[in-house]
C-alpha positions as CSV (number, residue, x, y, z in Angstrom):
1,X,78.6,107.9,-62.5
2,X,77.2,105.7,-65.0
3,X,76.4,108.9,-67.3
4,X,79.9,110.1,-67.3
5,X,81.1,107.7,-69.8
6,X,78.1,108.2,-72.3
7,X,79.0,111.6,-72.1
8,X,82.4,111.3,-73.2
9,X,81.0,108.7,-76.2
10,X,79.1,111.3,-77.2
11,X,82.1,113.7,-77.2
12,X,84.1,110.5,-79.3
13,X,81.1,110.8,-81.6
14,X,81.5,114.6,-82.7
15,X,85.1,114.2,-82.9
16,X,84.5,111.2,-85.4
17,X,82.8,113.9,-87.2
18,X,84.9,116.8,-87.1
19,X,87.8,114.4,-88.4
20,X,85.7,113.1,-91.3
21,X,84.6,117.0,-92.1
22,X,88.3,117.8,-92.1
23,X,89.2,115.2,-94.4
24,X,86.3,115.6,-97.0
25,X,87.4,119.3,-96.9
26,X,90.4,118.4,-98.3
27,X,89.0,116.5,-101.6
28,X,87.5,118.1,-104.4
29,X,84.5,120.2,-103.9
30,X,81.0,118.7,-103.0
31,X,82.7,115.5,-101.5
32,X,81.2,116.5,-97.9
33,X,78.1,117.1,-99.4
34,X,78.5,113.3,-101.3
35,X,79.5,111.9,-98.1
36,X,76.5,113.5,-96.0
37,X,73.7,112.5,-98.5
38,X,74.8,109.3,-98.8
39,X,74.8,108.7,-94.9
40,X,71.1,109.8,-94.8
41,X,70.2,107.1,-97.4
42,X,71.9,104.4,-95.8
43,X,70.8,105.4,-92.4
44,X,67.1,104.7,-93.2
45,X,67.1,101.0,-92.7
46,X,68.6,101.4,-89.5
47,X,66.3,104.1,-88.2
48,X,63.2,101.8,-89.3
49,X,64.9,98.2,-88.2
50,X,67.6,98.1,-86.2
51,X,67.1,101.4,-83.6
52,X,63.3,100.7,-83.3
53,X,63.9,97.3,-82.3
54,X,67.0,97.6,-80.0
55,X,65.0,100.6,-77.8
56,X,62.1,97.9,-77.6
57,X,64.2,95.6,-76.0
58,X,66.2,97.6,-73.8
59,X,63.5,97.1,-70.9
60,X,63.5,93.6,-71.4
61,X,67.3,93.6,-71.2
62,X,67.2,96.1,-68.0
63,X,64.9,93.8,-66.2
64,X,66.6,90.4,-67.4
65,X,69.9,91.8,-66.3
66,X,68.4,93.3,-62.7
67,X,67.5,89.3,-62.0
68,X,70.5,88.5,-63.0
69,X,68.6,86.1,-65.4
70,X,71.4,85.5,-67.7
71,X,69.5,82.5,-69.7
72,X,66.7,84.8,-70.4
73,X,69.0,87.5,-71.7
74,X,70.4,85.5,-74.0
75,X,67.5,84.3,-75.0
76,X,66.0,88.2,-75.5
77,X,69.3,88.7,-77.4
78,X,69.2,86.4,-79.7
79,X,66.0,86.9,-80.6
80,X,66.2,90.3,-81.3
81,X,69.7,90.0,-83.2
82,X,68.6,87.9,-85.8
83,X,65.3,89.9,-86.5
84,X,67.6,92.7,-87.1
85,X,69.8,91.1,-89.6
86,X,66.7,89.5,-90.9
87,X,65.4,92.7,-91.7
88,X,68.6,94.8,-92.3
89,X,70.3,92.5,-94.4
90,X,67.9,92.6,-97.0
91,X,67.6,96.1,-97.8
92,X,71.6,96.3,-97.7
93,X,71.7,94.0,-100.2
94,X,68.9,96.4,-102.3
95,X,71.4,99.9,-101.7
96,X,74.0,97.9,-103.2
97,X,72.5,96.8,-106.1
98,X,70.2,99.8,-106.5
99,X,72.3,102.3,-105.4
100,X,72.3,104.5,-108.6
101,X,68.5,104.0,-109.0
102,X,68.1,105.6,-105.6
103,X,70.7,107.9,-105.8
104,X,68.9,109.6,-109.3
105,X,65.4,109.0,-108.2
106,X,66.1,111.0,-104.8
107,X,68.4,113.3,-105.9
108,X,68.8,113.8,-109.7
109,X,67.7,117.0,-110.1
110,X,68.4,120.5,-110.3
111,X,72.2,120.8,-109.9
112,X,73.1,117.4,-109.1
113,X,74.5,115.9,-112.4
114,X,75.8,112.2,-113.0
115,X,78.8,112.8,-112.0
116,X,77.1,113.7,-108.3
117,X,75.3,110.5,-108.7
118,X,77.8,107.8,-109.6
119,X,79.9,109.4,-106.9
120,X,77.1,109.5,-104.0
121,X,76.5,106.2,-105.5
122,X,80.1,104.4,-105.0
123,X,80.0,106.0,-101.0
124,X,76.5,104.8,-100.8
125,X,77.8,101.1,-101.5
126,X,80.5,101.2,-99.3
127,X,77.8,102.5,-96.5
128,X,76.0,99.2,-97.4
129,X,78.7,97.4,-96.3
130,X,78.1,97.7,-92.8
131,X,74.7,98.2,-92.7
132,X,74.4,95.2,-90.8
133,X,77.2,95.9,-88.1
134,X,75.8,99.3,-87.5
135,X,72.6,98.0,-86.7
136,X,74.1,95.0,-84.2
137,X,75.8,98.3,-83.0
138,X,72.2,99.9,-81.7
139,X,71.4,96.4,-80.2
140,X,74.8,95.8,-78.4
141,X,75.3,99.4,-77.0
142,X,71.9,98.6,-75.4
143,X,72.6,95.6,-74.2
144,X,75.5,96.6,-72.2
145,X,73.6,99.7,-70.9
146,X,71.4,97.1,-69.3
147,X,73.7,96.3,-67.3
148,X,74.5,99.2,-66.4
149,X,78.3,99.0,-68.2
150,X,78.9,102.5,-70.2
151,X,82.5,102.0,-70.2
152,X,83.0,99.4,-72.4
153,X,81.2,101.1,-75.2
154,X,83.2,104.5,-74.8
155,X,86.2,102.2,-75.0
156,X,84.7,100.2,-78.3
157,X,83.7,103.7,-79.6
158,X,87.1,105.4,-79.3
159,X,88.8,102.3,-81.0
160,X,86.8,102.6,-84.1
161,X,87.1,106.2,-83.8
162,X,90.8,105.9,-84.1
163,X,90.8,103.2,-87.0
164,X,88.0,105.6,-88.9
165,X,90.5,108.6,-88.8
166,X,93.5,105.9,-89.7
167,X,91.9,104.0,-92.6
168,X,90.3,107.6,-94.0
169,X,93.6,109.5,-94.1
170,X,94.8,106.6,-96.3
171,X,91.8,105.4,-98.4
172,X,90.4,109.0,-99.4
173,X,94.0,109.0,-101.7
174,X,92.8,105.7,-103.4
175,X,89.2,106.0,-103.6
176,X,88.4,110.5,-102.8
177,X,84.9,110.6,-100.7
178,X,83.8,106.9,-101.1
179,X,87.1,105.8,-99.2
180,X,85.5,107.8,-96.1
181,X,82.6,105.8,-96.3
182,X,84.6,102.1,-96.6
183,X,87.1,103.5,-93.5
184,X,83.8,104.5,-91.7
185,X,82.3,100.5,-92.9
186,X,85.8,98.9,-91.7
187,X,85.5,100.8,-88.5
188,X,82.2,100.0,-87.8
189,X,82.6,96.3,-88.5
190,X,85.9,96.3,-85.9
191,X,83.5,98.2,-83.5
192,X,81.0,95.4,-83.6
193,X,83.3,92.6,-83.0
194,X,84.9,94.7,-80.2
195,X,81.4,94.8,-78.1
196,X,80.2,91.8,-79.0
197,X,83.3,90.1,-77.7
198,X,83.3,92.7,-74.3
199,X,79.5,91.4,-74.2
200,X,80.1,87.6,-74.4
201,X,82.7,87.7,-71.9
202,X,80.2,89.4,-69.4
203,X,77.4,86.7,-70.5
204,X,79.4,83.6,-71.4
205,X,78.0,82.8,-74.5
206,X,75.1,85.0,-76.5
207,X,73.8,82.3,-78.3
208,X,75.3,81.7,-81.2
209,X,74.4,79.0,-81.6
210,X,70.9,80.1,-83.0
211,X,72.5,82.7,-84.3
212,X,75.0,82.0,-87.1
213,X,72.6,79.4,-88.6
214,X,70.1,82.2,-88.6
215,X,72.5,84.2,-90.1
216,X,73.4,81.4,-92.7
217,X,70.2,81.3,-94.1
218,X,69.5,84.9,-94.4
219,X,72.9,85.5,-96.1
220,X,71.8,82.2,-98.9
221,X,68.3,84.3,-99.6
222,X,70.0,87.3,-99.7
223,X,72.4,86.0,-102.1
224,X,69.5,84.2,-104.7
225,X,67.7,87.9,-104.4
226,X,70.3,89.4,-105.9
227,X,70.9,87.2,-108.8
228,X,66.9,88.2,-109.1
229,X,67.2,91.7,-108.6
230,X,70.4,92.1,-111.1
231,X,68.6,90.0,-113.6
232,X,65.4,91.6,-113.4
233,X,67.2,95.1,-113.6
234,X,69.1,94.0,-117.2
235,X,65.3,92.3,-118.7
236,X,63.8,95.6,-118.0
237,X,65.9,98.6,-118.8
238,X,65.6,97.8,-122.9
239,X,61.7,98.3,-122.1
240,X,62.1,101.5,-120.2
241,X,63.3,105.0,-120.6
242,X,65.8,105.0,-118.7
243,X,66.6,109.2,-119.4
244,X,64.0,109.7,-117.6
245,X,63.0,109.5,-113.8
246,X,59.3,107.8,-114.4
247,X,61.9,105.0,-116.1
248,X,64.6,104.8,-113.4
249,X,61.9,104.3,-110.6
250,X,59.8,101.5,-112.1
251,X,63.4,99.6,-112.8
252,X,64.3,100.0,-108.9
253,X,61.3,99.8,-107.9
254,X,59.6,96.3,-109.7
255,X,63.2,94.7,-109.0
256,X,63.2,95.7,-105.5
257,X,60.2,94.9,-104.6
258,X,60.4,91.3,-106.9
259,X,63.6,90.5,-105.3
260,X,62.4,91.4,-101.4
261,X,59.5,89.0,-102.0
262,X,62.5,86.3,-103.4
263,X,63.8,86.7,-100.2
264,X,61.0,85.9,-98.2
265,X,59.9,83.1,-100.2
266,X,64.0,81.8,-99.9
267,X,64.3,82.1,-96.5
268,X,60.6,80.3,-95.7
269,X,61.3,77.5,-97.6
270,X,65.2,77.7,-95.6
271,X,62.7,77.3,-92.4
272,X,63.7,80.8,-91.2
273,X,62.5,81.2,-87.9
274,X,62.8,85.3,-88.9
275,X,60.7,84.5,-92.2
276,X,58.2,82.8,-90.2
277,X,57.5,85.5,-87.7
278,X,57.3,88.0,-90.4
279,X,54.7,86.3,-91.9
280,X,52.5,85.0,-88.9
281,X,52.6,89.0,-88.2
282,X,51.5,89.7,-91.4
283,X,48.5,87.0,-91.3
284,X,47.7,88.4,-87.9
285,X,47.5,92.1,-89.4
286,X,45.6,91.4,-92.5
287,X,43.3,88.9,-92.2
288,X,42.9,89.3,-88.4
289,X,39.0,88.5,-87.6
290,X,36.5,90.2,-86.2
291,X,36.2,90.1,-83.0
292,X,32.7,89.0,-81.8
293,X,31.8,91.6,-79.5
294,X,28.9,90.6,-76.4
295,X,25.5,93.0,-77.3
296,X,24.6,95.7,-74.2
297,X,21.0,95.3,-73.2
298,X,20.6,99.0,-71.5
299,X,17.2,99.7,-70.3
């Protein structure tokens, strides 16, 4: 019983998709194309981040919610949240900014000319947009899986289903292709809000409290990395060729990675619990030591 309504949000999913095929088809030629390669960029972070982490702590939410340990759910949702925004938030931020640098590095070749890449470009920054409510989308899906609600998702996915297909007939006259992408960002957004609210009246409360200061101090390190990452992009494109590809990725490339470390250093000095953890890991992984290891007499 519980499988029925997944398999009638998967059903809402491929109608989502055959409505945005239609409607690229009706733009000029090459906007499904635009629209498709731009999706695959902007679905990286959330492959690596956000759907890595949210399948990790689908057991803990299973066996939380079997106890009917609400506190410790709560806990494991939090938790988890704010390491996703922590680490989607970011590279969002990076699209945005670096969107054409991507977009030429990946793609400019062959065939695909500028005018290809600033429009790819323009869809990929509406993508960015909702980066981060996609990836809270993986987490809260999950979350009401765990206990064992499939409804309220299908419900939540046919509602932003419905305002896709709304905002896309209308946006795609003002903006072609990249208005599919901001009715698919708007969407998204409404869907997040829509199970986050079915989820907190099923838990109470889901900790917001650690949350939006969390959330506070990514967005403030997120902002002062991209005052870096647009300043460091103007200082060095005198000093490259930029007609050429070797020139376009050392631009994206030095200011991305410049501006992610800006982040980091931001959000320790903010006290970011996120920050923190991210480092200790990376303390643990690189300059772990050697475990002393007893010597085996055998005779």
């Amino acid at each position: 019983w519980l499988s029925i309504p997944r398999i009638f949000g998967l059903a809402v999913t491929q109608i989502n998709l055959f409505a945005i095929t239609m409607l690229a088809s009706k733009l000029p030629s090459g906007s499904l194309s635009v629209f498709n390669l731009a999706s695959d960029i902007q679905s990286v972070p959330l492959g690596l981040f956000a759907l890595s982490l949210a399948t990790a702590a689908f057991p803990a939410f299973s066996e939380f919610a079997a106890r009917e340990d609400k506190a410790g759910f709560r806990k494991s949702f939090s938790s988890t949240a704010r390491l996703i925004l922590f680490l989607t938030i970011p590279f969002a931020v990076l699209l945005l900014l670096l969107r054409a640098q991507i977009v030429r590095v990946l793609l400019g070749s062959g065939q695909f000319n500028w005018e290809d890449t600033i429009a790819t470009a323009d869809t990929l920054a509406f993508f960015s947009l909702s980066i981060f409510a996609q990836a809270l989308l993986t987490l809260l899906v999950r979350a009401l899986y765990a206990m064992k609600d499939t409804v309220s998702p299908l419900i939540a996915g046919v509602l932003g289903v419905a305002i896709n297909v709304v905002l896309a007939i209308y946006l795609r006259e003002s903006f072609g292709v990249a208005g599919l992408a901001l009715a698919f960002s708007l969407a998204s957004l409404a869907n997040a809000v829509a199970l986050w609210l079915m989820l907190r009246h099923r838990m109470g409360s889901l900790d917001e409290a650690s949350i939006v200061p969390s959330l506070f101090k990514i967005s403030a390190a997120a902002l002062v990395m991209a005052m870096v990452v647009q300043a460091m992009k103007s200082w060095l494109a005198p000093h490259l060729n930029m007609q050429t590809g070797i020139g376009i990725f050392t631009q994206g490339f030095v200011a991305g990675i410049l501006g992610l470390a800006v982040f980091l250093l931001v959000a320790l000095a903010m006290g970011s619990e996120e920050a923190e953890q991210i480092k200790q890991t990376f303390k643990k992984r690189l300059f772990r030591a050697k475990e002393a290891r007893p010597v085996e007499i055998v005779e």
